[in-house]
C-alpha positions in Angstrom: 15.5 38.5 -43.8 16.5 38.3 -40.4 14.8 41.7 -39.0 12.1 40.4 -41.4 10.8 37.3 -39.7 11.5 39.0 -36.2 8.8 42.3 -37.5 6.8 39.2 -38.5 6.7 37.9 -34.9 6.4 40.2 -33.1 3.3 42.0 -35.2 1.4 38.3 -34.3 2.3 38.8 -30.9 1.1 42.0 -30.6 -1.8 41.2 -32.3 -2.4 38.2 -30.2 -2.1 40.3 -26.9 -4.3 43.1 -28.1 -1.3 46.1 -28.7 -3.0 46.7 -32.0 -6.7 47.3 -32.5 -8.6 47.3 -35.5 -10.1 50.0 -37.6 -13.6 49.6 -35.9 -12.2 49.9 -32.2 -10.9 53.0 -32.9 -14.4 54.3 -34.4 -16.0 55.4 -31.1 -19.6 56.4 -31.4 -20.1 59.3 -28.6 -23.2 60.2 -29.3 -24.5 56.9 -28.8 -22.8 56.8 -25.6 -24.2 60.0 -24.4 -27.9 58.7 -25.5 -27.2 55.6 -23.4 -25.2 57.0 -20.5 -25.8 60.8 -20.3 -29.1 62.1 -22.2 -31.7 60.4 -18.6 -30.0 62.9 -17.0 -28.9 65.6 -19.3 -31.8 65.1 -21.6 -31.6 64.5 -25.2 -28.9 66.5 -27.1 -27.7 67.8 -23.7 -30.5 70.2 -23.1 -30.9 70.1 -19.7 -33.3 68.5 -17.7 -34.6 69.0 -13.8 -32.3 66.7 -13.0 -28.9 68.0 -14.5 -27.5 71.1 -16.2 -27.7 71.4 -20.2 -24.5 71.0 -22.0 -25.6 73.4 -25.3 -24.7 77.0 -24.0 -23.0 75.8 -20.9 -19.9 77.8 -20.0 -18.1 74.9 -18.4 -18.5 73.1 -21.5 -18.4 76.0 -24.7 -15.1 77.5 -22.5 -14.0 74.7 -20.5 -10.4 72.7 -20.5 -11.0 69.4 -22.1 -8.9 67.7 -19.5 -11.4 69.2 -16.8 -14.1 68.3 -18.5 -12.8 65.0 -18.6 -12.0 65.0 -15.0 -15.4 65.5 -13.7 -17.0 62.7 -16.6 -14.1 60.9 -14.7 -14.5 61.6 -10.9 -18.3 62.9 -11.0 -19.1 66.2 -9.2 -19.6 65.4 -5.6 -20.8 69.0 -4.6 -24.0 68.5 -7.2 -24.7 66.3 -3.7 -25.0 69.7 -2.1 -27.4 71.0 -4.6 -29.0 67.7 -5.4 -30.7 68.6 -1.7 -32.1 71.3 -2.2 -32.5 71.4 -6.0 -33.3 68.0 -7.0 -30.8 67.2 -8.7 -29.4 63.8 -9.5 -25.4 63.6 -8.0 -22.7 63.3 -11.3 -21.8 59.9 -11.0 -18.1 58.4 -11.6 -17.5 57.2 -15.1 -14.0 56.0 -15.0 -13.6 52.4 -14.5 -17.2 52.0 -16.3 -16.4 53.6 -19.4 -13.4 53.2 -21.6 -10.3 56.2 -21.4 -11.1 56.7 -25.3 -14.8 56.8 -24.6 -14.5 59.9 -22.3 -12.4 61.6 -24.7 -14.3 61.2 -27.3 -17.5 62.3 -25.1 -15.5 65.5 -24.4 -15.4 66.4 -28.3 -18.7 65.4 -28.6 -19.7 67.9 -25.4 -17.9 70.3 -27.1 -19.3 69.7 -30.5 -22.5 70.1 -29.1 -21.8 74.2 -28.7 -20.4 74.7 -32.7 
């Protein structure tokens, strides 16, 4: 009974302070977030545009580690400044601090998915 009431307690606590999340939370819709954060760029479905490399045949992406993918959603690619000159291209911007951890993973899968 004891170890009952003190499970009980601390479950409201948790759930008080956030430490569990519902169903919905975990649902993370990447493909809306790439419409609304990567496709001006990328263009729609991550074909490319004039302003950024597409995603769909893209080595970096089809052969790529996850985790660097996710480092440069993350961190942005400062040498597309380089190329951005002479190129027009836009620079990758930063994304962390702006979008959720579990938002950029799940953008990776989606990246990803993109190639299947």
């Amino acid at each position: 009974m004891k170890n009952g009431v003190l499970s009980l307690l601390v479950a409201i606590f948790l759930i008080a302070v956030g430490g569990f999340s519902n169903a919905a939370d975990k649902e993370i819709d990447a493909a809306k977030i790439f419409r609304q954060k990567c496709s001006y760029c990328h263009g729609n479905g991550g074909v490319g545009s004039s302003t950024a490399p597409a995603f769909i045949g893209n080595s970096f992406i089809t052969e790529g580690d996850p985790a660097a993918i996710k480092f440069v959603i993350e961190n942005g690619r400062k040498e597309a400044i380089k190329r951005a000159e002479s190129q027009k291209l836009v620079p990758m911007p930063p994304w962390k601090g702006r979008l959720k951890d579990a938002e950029i993973d799940a953008l990776v899968v989606y990246l990803k998915s993109l190639n299947k």
